[in-house]
N, C-alpha and C positions, 0 to 999 in steps of 0.2 A: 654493450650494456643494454639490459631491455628497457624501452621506451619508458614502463611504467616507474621505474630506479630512478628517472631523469627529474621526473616532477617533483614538484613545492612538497616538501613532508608535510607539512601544516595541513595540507589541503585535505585529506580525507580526515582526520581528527576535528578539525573545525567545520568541517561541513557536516558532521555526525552532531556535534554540537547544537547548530540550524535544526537540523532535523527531531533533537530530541526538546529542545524548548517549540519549535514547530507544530510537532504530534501532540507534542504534551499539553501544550495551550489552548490547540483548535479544537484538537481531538476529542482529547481524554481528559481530561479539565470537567468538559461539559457532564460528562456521569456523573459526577459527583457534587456538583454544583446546581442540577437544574433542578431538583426537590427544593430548594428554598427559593429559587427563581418562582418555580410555581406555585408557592404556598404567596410570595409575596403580590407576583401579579396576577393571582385571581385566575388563575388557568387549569385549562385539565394536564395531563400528561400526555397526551395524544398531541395536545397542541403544542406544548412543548417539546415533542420529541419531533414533529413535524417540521419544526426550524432549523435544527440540525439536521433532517435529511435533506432539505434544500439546500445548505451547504456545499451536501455530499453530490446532490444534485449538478447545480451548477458547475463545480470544480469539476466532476466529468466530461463536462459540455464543452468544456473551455479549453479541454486537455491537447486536441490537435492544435488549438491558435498557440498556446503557451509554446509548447513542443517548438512549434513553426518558427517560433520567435527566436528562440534559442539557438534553432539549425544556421538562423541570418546573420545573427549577434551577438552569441553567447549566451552568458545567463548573468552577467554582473549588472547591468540595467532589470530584467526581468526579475532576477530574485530580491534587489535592493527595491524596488518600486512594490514588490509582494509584502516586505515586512515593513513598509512604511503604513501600506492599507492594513496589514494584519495589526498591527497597534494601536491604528487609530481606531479600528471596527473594538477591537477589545474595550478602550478606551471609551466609548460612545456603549458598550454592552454594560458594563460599570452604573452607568447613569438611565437606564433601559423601563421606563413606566406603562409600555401598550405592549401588546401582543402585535398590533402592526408595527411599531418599532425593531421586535425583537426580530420580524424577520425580515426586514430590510438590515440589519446589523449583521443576521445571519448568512445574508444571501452576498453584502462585503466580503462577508471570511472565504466562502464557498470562492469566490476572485482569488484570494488571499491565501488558499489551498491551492490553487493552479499552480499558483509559481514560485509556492517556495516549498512544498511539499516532495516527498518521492521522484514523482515522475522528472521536474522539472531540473534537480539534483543528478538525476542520472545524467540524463541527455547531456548536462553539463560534464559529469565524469567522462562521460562515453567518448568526447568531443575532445577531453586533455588528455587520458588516458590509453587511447587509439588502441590499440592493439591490446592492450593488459586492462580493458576495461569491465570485462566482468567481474574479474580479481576486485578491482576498486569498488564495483556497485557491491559486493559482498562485502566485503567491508564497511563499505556505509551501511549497510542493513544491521551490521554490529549493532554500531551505535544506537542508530533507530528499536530496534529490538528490546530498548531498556527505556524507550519514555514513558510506557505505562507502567516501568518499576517504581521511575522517578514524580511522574505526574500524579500517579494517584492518594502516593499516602503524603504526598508535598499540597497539592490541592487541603485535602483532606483538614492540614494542618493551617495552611491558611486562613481555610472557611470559620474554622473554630476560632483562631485567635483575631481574624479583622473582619470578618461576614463576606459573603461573597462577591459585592462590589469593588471593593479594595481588591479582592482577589483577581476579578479581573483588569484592576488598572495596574495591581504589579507585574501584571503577567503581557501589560501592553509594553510598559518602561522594559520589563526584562528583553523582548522583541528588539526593542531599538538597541539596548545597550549591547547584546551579544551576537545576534542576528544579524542587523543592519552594517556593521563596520566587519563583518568577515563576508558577506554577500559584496562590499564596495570593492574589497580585496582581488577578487576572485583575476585568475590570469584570464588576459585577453585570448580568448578561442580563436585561432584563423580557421575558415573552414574547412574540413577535410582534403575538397579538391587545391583549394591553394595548395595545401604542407604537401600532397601527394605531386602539383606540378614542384614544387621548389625540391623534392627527390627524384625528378625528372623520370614520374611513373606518372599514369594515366587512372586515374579512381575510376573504379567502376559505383558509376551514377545510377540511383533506382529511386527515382521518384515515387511521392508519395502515389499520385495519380495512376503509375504503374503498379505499386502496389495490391491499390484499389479492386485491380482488374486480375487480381491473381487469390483463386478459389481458398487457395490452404491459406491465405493470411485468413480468410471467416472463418476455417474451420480449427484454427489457432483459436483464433479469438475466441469462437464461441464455447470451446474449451475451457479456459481459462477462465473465461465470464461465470459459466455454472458453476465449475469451481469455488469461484468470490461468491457468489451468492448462497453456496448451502455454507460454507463458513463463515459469511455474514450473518447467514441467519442463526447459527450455533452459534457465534458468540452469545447473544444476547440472553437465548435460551438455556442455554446449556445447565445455569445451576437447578432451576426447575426440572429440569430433564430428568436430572440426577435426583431431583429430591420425591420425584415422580415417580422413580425405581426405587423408591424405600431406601435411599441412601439421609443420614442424616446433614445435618444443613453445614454441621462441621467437618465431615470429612465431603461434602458437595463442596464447597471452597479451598478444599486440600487439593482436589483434584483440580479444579480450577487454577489454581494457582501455579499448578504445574506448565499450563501451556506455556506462557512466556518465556519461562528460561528453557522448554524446550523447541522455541521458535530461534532460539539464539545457539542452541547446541544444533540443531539442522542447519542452518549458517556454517556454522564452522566443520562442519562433516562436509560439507560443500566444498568449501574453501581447502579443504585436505585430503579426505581419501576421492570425492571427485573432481578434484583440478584436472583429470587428464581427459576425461569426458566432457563430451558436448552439452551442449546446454538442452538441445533436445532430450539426449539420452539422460540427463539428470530428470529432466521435468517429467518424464516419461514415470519413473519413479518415483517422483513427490506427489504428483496428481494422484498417482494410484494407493496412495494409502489414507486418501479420509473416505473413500467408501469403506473401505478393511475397517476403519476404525469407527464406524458409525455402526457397524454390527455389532462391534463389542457392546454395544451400549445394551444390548440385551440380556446382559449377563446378571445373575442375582445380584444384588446390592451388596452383599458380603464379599462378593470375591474382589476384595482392592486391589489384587494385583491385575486385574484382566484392566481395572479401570485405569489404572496407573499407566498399563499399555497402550492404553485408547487415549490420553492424554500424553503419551509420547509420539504416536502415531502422527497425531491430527494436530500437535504442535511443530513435530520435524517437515510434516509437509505444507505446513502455511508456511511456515519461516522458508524452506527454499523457493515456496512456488513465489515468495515475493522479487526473489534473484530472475528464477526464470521471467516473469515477466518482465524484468527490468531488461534483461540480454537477451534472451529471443528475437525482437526487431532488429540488433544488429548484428547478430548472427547469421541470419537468414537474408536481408536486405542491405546488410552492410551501415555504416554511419553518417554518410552524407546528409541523409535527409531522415536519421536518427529521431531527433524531436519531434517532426510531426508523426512518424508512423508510427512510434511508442504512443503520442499522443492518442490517436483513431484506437489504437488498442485498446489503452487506459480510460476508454469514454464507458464503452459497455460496462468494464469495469467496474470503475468506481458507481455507477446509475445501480449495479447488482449490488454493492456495499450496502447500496442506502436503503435498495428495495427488500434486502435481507428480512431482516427481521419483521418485517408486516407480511411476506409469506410464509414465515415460519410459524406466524400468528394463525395465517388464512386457511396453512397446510391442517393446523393443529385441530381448527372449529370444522373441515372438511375432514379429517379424518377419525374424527372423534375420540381424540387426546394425542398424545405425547407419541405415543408408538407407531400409529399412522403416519402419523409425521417425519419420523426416524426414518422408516420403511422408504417414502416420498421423497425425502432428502438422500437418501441413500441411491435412490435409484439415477436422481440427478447428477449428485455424484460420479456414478458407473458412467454416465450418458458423458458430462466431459472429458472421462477419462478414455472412453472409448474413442472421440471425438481426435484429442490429443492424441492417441495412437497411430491414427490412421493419417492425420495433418502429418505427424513427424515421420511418418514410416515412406509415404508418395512425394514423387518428384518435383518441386519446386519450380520455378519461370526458372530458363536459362538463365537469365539475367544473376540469381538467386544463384543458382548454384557453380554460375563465373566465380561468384564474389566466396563463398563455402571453400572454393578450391584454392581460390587467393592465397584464405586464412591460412588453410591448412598444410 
């Protein structure tokens, strides 16, 4: 029977669960909630939008020790202790009267993001799921893939019917009530090397430290990183982009609206016609189509169908590249020491999430508009994918490609 058939059913549903009141609260909650934050506390939108990149900030920062913790103990202490701060920081945002407040509340969640977010969820799966854990992180990406279905017209609904303090103390109560008692749940992790001595096999061990010292994990990362960041910084832009090409503001939201559920059908193309490929040779292909689709953006306003393509493109390859980086580190280094070297990954990361959009800004006043811009992110783009080519295509530490042969 395979290992992954063996585990708790419950566990990937209810961990998709975490993940989408998780995103949906820390996340995504905040777009549509900080206009009357700011109308209320006398602020600009710079400086409110600057509280949330600290967040994003910090939770990158964090992401090797969270990881670290998880490789030691699990994740049923580190993600229950995440959604106890994630409630009370909400809790305390509810009642929020200074701009120094606000980012002290912010820079809680930004913790609060560490360890009960993505990264921290995986290393968890990666550690029960052993061997069928990609399977599993794509799966949880399901779920994940729908909290900004669920968060924003749920926010939205809130804000109107109780104002946005109430919105954020329902959304602390919601943390505790659904969050907290399926993080207590969670099965105790032994670590890889025990389960492997009690099948009287010997783990191959690749510490983080050795990691460290092995060129293609930078040239991974730094891959992957440019990647997050020209799609960090297109999210934010993107309807401007379009409305800047003579698209009007209703069909700039039609296309927009497209990404998500095509972030969630790249998921599932994963999960189906590439189950028998490598995670390299997936990612090899996800990387490589938001340059392709940052071109289309050149196309007359009229032609919806090119746009329609360019918002399947640059949706199927964010939604897998979210897989790739979750299984990448234990593909290539194996699971032992999982948590932290996902974590070292997810630092650059998430720092390129936050830093997104204020180069997309800086790209735009340097390049003087919209299409400079394109061009500059496009080239970025190219440069990760290039970068990722050449990481996935050269030889790996022995150590690395012990462990590749194991798998396979």
């Amino acid at each position: 029977m395979d290992a992954a058939a063996r585990k708790p059913a419950w566990l990937i549903p209810s961990l998709g669960l975490t993940q989408i009141v998780g995103w949906g609260s820390m996340f995504y909650a905040y777009g549509v909630l900080m206009q009357p934050m700011q109308m209320e506390l006398h602020t600009s939108r710079p400086v409110i939008v600057g509280a949330y990149s600290l967040a994003l900030l910090i939770s990158g920062l964090l992401s090797t020790l969270a990881g670290s913790i998880i490789d030691r103990v699990g994740g049923r202490l580190l993600m229950g202790a995440g959604t106890v701060l994630a409630a009370l920081m909400l809790a305390l945002l509810s009642a929020v009267d200074s701009v120094a407040g606000l980012y002290l509340i912010w820079a809680g969640i930004g913790v609060a993001m560490s360890a009960t977010l993505y990264q921290p969820a995986f290393a968890v799966l990666t550690q029960i799921f052993e061997s069928g854990f990609r399977r599993a992180i794509t799966m949880l990406t399901l779920f994940g893939g729908f909290a900004s279905t669920v968060a924003w017209p749920l926010t939205q609904w809130l804000l109107e019917r109780y104002g946005w303090r109430d919105t954020w103390m329902i959304y602390a109560v919601v943390n505790l009530m659904i969050c907290l008692p399926i993080h207590a749940l969670l099965p105790r992790a032994a670590s890889i090397r025990e389960k492997a001595k009690s099948r009287d096999r010997v783990a191959e061990s690749i510490s983080l430290e050795a990691v460290l010292r092995e060129p293609g994990f930078y040239l991974i990362t730094a891959a992957v990183t440019l990647n997050a960041l020209v799609f960090s910084a297109m999210s934010l832009h993107l309807i401007s982009i379009l409305q800047g090409r003579g698209m009007s503001a209703y069909y700039a939201a039609g296309i927009g609206a497209m990404i998500g559920p095509m972030q969630v059908l790249g998921r599932i193309l994963e999960t189906t016609l590439g189950k028998n490929a490598t995670t390299r040779q997936v990612g090899l292909v996800a990387i490589s189509l938001l340059p392709v689709a940052l071109l289309l953006l050149f196309a007359p306003a009229g032609w919806l169908l090119i746009y329609g393509i360019f918002a399947a493109l640059y949706g199927i390859g964010n939604g897998v590249m979210t897989i790739v980086r979750g299984a990448l580190p234990a593909e290539l280094y194996g699971r032992e020491a999982y948590g932290a070297i996902s974590g070292a990954m997810a630092t650059p990361v998430t720092i390129a999430f936050a830093a997104g959009p204020s180069v997309a800004a800086f790209l735009y006043a340097a390049g003087g508009g919209y299409p400079g811009a394109i061009v500059a992110m496009a080239g970025i783009a190219t440069l990760g994918a290039v970068l990722f080519f050449y990481a996935a295509t050269r030889p790996f530490s022995k150590a690395a490609l012990s462990h590749t042969r194991k798998q396979s």
